[in-house]
C-alpha positions as CSV (number, residue, x, y, z in Angstrom):
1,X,-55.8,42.5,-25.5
2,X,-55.0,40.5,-22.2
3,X,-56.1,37.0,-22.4
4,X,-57.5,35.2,-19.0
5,X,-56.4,32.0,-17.9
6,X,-57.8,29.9,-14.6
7,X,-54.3,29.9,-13.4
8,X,-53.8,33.3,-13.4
9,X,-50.8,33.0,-15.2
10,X,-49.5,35.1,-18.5
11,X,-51.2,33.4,-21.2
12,X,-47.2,33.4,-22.9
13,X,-45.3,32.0,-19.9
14,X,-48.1,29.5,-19.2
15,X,-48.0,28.3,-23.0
16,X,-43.9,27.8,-22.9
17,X,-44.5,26.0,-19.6
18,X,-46.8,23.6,-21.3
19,X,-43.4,22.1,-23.0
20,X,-40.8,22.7,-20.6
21,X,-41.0,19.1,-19.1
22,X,-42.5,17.7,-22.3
23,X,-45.7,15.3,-21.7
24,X,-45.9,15.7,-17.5
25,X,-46.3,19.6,-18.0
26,X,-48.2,19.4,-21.0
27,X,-51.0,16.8,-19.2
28,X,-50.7,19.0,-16.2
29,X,-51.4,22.5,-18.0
30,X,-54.2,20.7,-20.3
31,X,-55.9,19.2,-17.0
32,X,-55.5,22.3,-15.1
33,X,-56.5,25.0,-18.0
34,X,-60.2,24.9,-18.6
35,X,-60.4,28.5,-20.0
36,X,-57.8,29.6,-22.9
37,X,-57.9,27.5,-25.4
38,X,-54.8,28.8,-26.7
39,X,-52.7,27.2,-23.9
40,X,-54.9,23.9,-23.9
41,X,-53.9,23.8,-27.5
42,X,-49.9,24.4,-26.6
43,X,-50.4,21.6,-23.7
44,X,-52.2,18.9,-26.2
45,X,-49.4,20.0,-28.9
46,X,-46.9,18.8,-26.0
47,X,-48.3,15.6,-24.9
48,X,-48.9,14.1,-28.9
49,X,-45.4,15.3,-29.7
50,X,-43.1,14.4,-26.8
51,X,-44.9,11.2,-26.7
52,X,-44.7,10.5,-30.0
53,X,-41.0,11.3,-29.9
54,X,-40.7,9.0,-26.9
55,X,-42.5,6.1,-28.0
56,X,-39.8,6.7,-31.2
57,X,-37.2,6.2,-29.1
58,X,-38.6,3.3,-27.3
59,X,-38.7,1.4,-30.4
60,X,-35.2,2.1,-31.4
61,X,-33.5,1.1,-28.8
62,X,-35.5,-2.0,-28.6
63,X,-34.7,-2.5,-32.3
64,X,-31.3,-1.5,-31.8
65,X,-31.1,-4.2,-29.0
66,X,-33.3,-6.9,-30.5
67,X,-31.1,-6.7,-34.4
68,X,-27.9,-5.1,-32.9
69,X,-28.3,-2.8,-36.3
70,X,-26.2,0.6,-35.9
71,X,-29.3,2.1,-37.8
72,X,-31.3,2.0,-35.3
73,X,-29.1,3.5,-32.4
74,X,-28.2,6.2,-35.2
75,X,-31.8,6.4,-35.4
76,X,-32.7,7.3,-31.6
77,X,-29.9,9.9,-31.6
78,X,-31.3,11.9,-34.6
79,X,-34.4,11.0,-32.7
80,X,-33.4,12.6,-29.6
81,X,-31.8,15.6,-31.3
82,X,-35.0,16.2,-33.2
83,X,-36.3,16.2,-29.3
84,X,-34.3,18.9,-28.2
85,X,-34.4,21.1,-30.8
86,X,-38.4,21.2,-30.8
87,X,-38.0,21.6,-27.3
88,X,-36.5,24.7,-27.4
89,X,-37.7,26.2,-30.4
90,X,-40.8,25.7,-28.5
91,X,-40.6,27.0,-25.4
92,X,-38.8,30.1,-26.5
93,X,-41.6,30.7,-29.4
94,X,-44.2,30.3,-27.5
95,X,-43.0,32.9,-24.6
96,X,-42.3,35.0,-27.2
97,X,-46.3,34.9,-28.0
98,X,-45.8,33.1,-31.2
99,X,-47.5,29.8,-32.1
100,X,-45.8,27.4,-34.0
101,X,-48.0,24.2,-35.3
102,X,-46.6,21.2,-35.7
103,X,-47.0,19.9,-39.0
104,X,-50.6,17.2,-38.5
105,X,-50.6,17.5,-34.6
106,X,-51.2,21.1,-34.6
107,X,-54.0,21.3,-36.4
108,X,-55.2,18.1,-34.8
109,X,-54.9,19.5,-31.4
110,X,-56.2,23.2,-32.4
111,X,-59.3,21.0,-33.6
112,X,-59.2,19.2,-30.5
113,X,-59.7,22.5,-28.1
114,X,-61.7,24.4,-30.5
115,X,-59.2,26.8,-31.1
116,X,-59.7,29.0,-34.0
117,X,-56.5,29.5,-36.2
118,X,-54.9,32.6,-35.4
119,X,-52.2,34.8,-37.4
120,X,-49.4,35.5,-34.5
């Protein structure tokens, strides 16, 4: 079954692009893709997590500069390791046709684009 996407793109390659340069492809694919929900719902998935991540780190280095707390910096490198790891887990699962939800902001996203679960 071929999917259809406004951008003309395979449905798999434009889903891995939607995390390749976490939130800025993510908001571009979810304000360019009108049509498959599938790859709105990869695009959302990319924008809560990588900000989410982000905003993470943002806070730890603050804290790590505001207490001077080795916690903290340990904190933003597991932070930023978690990062790359999702990142390309992601983008190769996803060109690969598989979907993988992250645990809460999947299924808030797949609400969010009205994308019916489907077993990959």
């Amino acid at each position: 079954m071929s999917e259809t996407t406004k951008l003309n793109l395979d449905p798999n390659l434009a889903g891995a692009l939607c995390y390749a340069f976490g939130c800025i492809s993510g908001i571009i694919f979810f304000i360019l893709e009108t049509e498959n929900k599938r790859i709105r719902f990869h695009a959302l998935q990319s924008i809560l997590l990588f900000a989410g991540l982000s905003i993470l780190c943002v806070i730890s280095i603050i804290l790590t500069i505001v207490t001077d707390f080795f916690a903290f910096e340990l904190a933003n490198s597991l932070i930023w390791l978690l990062q790359c790891v999702l990142w390309i887990v992601l983008i190769i699962k996803t060109y690969q046709g598989q979907t993988i939800k992250i645990p809460g902001l999947g299924d808030f996203a797949q609400q969010q684009v009205g994308w019916p679960e489907k077993e990959s």
